[in-house]
C-alpha positions as CSV (number, residue, x, y, z in Angstrom):
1,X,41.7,-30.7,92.3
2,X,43.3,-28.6,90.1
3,X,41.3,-26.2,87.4
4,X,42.6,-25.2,83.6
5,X,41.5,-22.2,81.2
6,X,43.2,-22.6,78.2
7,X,42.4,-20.6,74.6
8,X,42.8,-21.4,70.9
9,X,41.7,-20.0,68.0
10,X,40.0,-21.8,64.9
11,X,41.1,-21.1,61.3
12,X,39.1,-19.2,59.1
13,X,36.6,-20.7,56.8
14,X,33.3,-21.6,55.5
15,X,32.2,-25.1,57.6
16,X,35.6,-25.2,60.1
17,X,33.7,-24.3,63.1
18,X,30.8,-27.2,62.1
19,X,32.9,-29.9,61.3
20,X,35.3,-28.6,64.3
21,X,32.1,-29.2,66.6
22,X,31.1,-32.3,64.7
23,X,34.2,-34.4,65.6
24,X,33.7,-33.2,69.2
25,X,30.0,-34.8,69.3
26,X,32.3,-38.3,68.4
27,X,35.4,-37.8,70.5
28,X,37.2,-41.5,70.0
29,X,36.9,-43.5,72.8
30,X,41.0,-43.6,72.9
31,X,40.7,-39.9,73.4
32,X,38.9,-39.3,76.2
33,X,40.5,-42.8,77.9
34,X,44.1,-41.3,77.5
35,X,42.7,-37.9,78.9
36,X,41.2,-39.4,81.8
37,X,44.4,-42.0,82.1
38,X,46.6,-39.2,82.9
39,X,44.1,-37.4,85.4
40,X,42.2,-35.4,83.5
41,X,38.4,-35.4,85.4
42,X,36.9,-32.8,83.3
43,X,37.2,-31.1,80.1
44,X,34.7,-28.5,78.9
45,X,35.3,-26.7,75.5
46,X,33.1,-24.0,74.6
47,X,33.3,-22.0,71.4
48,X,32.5,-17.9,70.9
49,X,33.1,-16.8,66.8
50,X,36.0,-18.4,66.4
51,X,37.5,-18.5,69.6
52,X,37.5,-21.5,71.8
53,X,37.8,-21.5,75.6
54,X,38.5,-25.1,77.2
55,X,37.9,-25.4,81.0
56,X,39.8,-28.6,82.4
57,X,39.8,-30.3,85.9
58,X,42.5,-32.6,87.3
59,X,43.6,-34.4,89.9
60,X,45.9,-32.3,92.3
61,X,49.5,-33.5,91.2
62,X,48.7,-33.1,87.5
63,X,51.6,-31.4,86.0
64,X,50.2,-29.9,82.4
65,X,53.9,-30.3,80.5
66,X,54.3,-33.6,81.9
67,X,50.9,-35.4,81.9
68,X,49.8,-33.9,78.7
69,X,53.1,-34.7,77.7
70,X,52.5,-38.6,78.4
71,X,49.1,-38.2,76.6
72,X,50.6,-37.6,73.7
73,X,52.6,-40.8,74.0
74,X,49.8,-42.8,72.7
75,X,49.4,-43.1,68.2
76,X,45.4,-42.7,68.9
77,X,46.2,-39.2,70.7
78,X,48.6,-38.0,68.3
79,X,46.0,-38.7,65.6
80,X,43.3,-36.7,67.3
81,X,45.6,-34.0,68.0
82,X,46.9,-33.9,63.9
83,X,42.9,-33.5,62.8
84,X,42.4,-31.1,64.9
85,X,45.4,-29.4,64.0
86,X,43.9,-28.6,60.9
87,X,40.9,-26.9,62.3
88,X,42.6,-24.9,65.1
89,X,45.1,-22.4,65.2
90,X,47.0,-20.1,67.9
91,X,45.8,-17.1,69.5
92,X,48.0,-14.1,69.1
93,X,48.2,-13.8,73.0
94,X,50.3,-17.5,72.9
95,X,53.6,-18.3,73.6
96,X,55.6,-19.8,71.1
97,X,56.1,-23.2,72.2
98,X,51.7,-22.9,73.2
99,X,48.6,-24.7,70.6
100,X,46.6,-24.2,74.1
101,X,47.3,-20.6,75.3
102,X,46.9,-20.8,79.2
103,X,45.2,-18.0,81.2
104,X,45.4,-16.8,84.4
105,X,42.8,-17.4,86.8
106,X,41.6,-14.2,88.6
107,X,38.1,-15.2,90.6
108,X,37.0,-18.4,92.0
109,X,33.0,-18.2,93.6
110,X,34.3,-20.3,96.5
111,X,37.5,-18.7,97.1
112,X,40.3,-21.3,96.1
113,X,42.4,-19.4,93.7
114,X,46.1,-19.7,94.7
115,X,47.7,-16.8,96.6
């Protein structure tokens, strides 16, 4: 298994974080199929102001670029991705080819950070 902590900012507005959470209570069943399709086995996001923070588990030869990549392959996904586009926005601390900003794991309870 391999773990994900990713960041993203959400835009600035009077309902964006309600309607940002409401789609998210009705992910479309295409989304979440195409997720776990390319060996996604978790995905948690959790939101603080307006900063979310999305926890992902996969299986061990997921490559992010290339899976995620293949994800996006699909109409359904591109769709998703487009709405929630107009909700989200980059953190400062992202590259500039990153939505997702990743970060760097520093502390795992049972030890299996890589060296």
């Amino acid at each position: 298994m391999k773990s994900f902590g990713m960041i993203l900012g959400l835009r600035d507005g009077p309902d964006v974080a309600e309607a940002y959470k409401e789609h998210h209570r009705a992910v479309w069943p295409e989304v979440v199929e195409g997720l776990k399709g390319v060996g996604i086995t978790q995905m948690r996001i959790f939101l603080q102001g307006r900063r979310l923070f999305m926890y992902m588990e996969t299986i061990d030869d997921f490559d992010l670029d290339h899976d995620f990549y293949r994800y996006m392959e699909s109409q359904r996904a591109q769709e998703w991705d487009t709405l929630m586009r107009t909700y989200q926005e980059p953190v400062p601390e992202a590259r500039p080819d990153e939505w997702w900003a990743s970060m760097e794991p520093v502390y795992d309870l049972e030890g299996r950070l890589p060296s």
